[in-house]
C-alpha positions in Angstrom: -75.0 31.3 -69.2 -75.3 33.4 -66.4 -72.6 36.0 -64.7 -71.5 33.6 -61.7 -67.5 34.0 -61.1 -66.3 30.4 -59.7 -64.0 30.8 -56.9 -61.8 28.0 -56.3 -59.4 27.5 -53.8 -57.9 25.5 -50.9 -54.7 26.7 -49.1 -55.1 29.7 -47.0 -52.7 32.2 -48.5 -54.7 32.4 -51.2 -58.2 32.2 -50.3 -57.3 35.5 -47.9 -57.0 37.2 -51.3 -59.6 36.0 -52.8 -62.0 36.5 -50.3 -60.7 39.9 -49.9 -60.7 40.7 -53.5 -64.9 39.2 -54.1 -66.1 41.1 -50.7 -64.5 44.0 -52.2 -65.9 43.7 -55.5 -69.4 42.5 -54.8 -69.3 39.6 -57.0 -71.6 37.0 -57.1 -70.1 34.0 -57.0 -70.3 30.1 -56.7 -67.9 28.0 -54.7 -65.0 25.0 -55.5 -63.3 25.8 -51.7 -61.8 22.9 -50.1 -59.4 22.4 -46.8 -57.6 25.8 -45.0 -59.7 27.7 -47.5 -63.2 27.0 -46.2 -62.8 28.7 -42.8 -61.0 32.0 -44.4 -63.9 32.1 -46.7 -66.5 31.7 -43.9 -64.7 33.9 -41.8 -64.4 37.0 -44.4 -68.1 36.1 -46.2 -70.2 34.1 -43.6 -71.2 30.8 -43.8 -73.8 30.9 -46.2 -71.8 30.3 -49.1 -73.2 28.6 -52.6 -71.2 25.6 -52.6 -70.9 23.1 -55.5 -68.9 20.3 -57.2 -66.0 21.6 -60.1 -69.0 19.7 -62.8 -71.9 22.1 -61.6 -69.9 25.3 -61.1 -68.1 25.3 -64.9 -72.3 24.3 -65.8 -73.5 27.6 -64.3 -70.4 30.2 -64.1 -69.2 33.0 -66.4 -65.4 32.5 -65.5 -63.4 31.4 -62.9 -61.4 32.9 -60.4 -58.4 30.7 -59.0 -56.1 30.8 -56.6 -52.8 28.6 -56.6 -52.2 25.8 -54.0 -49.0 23.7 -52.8 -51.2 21.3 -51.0 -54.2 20.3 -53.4 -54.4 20.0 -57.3 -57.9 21.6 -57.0 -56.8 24.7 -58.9 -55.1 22.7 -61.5 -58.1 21.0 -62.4 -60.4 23.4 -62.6 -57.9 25.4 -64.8 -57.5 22.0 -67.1 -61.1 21.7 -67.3 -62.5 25.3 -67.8 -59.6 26.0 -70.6 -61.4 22.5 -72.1 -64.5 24.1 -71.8 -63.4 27.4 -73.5 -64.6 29.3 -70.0 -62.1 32.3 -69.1 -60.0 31.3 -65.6 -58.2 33.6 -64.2 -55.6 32.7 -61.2 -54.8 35.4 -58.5 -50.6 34.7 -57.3 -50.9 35.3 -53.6 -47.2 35.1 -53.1 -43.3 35.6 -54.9 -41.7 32.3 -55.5 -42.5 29.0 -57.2 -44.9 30.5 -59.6 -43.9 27.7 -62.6 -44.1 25.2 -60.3 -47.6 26.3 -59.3 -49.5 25.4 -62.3 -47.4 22.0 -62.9 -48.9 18.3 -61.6 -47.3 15.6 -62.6 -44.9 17.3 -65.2 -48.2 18.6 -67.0 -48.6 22.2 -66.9 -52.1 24.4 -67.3 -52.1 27.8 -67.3 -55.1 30.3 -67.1 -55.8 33.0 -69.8 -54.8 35.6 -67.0 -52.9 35.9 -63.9 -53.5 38.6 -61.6 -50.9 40.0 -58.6 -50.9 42.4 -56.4 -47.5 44.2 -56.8 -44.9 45.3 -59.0 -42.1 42.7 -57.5 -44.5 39.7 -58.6 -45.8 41.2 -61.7 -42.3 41.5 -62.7 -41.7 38.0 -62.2 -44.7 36.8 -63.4 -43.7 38.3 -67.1 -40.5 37.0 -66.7 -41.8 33.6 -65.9 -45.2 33.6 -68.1 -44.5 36.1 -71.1 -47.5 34.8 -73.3 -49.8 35.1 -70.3 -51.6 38.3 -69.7 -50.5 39.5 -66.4 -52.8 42.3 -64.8 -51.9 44.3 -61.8 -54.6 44.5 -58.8 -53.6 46.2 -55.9 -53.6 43.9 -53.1 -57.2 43.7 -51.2 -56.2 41.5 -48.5 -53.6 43.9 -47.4 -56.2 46.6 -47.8 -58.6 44.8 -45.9 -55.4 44.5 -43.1 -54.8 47.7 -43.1 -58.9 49.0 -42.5 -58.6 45.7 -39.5 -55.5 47.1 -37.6 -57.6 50.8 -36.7 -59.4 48.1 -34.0 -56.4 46.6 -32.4 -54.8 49.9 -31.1 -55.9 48.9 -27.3 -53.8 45.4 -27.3 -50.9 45.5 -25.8 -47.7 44.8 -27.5 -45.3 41.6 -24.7 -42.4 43.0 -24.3 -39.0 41.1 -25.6 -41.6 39.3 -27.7 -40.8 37.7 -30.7 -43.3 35.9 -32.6 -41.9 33.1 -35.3 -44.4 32.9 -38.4 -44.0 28.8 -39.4 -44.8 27.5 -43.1 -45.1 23.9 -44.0 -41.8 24.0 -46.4 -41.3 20.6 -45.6 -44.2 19.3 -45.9 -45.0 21.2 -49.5 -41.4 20.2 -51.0 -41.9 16.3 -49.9 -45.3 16.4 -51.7 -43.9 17.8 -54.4 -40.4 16.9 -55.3 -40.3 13.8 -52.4 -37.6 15.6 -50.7 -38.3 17.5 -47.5 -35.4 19.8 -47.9 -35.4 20.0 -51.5 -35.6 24.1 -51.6 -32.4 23.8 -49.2 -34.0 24.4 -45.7 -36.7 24.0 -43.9 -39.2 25.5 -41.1 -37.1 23.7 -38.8 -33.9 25.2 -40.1 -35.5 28.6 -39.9 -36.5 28.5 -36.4 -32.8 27.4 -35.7 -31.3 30.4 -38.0 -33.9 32.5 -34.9 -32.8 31.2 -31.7 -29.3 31.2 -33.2 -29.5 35.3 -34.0 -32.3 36.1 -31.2 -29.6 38.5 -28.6 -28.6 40.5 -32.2 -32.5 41.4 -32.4 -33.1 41.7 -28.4 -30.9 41.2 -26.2 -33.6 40.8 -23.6 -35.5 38.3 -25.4 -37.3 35.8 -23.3 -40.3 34.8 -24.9 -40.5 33.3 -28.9 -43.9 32.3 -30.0 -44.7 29.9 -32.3 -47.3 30.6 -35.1 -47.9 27.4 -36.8 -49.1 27.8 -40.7 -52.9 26.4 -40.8 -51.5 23.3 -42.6 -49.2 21.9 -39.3 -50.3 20.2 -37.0 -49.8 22.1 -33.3 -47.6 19.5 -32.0 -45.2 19.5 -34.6 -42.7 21.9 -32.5 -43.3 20.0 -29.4 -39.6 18.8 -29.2 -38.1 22.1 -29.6 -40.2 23.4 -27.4 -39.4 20.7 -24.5 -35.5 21.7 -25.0 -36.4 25.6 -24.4 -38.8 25.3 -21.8 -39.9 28.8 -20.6 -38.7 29.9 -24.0 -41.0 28.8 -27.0 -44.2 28.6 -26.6 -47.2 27.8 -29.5 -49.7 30.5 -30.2 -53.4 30.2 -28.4 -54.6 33.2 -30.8 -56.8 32.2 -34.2 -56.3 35.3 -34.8 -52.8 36.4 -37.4 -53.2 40.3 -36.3 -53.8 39.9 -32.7 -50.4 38.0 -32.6 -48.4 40.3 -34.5 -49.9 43.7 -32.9 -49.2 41.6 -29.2 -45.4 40.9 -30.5 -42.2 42.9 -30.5 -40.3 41.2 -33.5 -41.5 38.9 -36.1 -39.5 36.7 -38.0 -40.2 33.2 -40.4 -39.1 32.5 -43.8 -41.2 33.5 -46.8 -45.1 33.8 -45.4 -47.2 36.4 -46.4 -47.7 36.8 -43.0 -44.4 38.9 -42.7 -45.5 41.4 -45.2 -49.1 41.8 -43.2 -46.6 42.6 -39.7 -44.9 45.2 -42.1 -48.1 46.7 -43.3 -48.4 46.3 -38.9 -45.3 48.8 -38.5 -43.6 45.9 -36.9 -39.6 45.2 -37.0 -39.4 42.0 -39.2 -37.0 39.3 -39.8 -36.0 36.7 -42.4 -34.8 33.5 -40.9 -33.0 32.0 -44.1 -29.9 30.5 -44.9 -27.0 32.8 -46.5 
């Protein structure tokens, strides 16, 4: 046995932190990545990542490192199989709500021998919702990495009566899920509506909303809203998540992590969810 960690992730949320968390750390690891995740790895780690299949990396690893997805059962697996195995997993919660529901497939639920967090909200409600897990504290590296990234955007200028709408695929994650698209009780859709709604109580002079779709959406996907605000909406051209909060007056969206990195941005910040 050797000390290889194997990461495994697939949504994007997630991968941030773990790629955040292993460049941090120095580990030396293999990889289970799959869909968003693969380009947020590449991005934080270069491309020349060790690459296997979930058989060969529980052959050759130590332990696992996990994050949770909405869109993939790849985590799930790999937390079946290595607790099979009697190999340690550990799963990293990148965000605040649905954490039951995040290690549950077809009304089976795994669960690692250790969840990590990154603050004292979700390790709260991580040992309300898993009290015979261990739950350990990490402080967050992503946002540590955001906050070392913003000392190079200080020369990009901030459009005025800006406001830049952070989308998530609610929809799309509650219809895969529970087969109802507004199961959790609204939507994306509903929370860009909640926006343009409330938009003169957060600047009067707004003129320009910018849509930031969630790596998961396809770009045309607001292209009806958009055609019934023309000159209004627009969809992002940045690949970039800090250049287009540091070039935006407001942000506002629902529940993405994204909000908390426009905080961390000294940004005014709004939640765009029913009362």
């Amino acid at each position: 046995m050797n000390d290889y960690c194997l990461v495994v992730a697939h949504d994007a949320g997630g991968a941030e932190l773990l790629a955040s968390y292993i460049a941090r750390n120095n580990l030396s690891c293999l990889y289970l990545i799959e869909g968003p995740a693969i380009k947020v790895f590449e991005r934080r780690l270069g491309k020349n990542l060790n690459l296997v299949s979930m058989e060969d990396g529980l052959k050759n690893c130590k332990w696992c490192l996990c994050s949770t997805s909405w869109q993939s059962e790849l985590e799930w697996l790999v937390v079946k199989n290595a607790k099979k195995l009697n190999i340690k997993v550990v799963s990293f919660l990148d965000h605040w709500v649905n954490y039951t529901q995040r290690f549950l497939r077809n009304n089976t639920q795994y669960l690692p021998n250790e969840i990590w967090v990154a603050d004292e909200y979700a390790q709260s409600k991580a040992l309300q919702d898993f009290p015979n897990t261990k739950i350990k504290l990490i402080n967050n590296p992503y946002l540590l990495d955001i906050k070392d990234k913003l000392k190079n955007y200080k020369n990009i200028n901030c459009i005025p009566n800006s406001i830049l709408f952070i989308s998530e695929n609610i929809s799309g994650n509650a219809l895969r899920t529970y087969g109802d698209e507004n199961y959790f009780g609204y939507t994306e859709f509903d929370g860009l509506k909640i926006l343009l709604e409330n938009m003169i109580f957060l600047n009067k002079n707004c003129n320009n909303i910018i849509i930031r779709p969630h790596p998961s959406e396809n770009r045309d996907k607001y292209s009806d809203i958009i055609q019934k605000n023309k000159g209004l909406i627009s969809i992002s051209n940045y690949s970039d998540l800090l250049k287009d909060i540091v070039s935006s007056d407001i942000i506002a969206g629902c529940e993405s992590m994204a909000l908390v990195v426009a905080l961390v941005a000294n940004k005014k910040v709004y939640g765009c969810l029913p009362t």
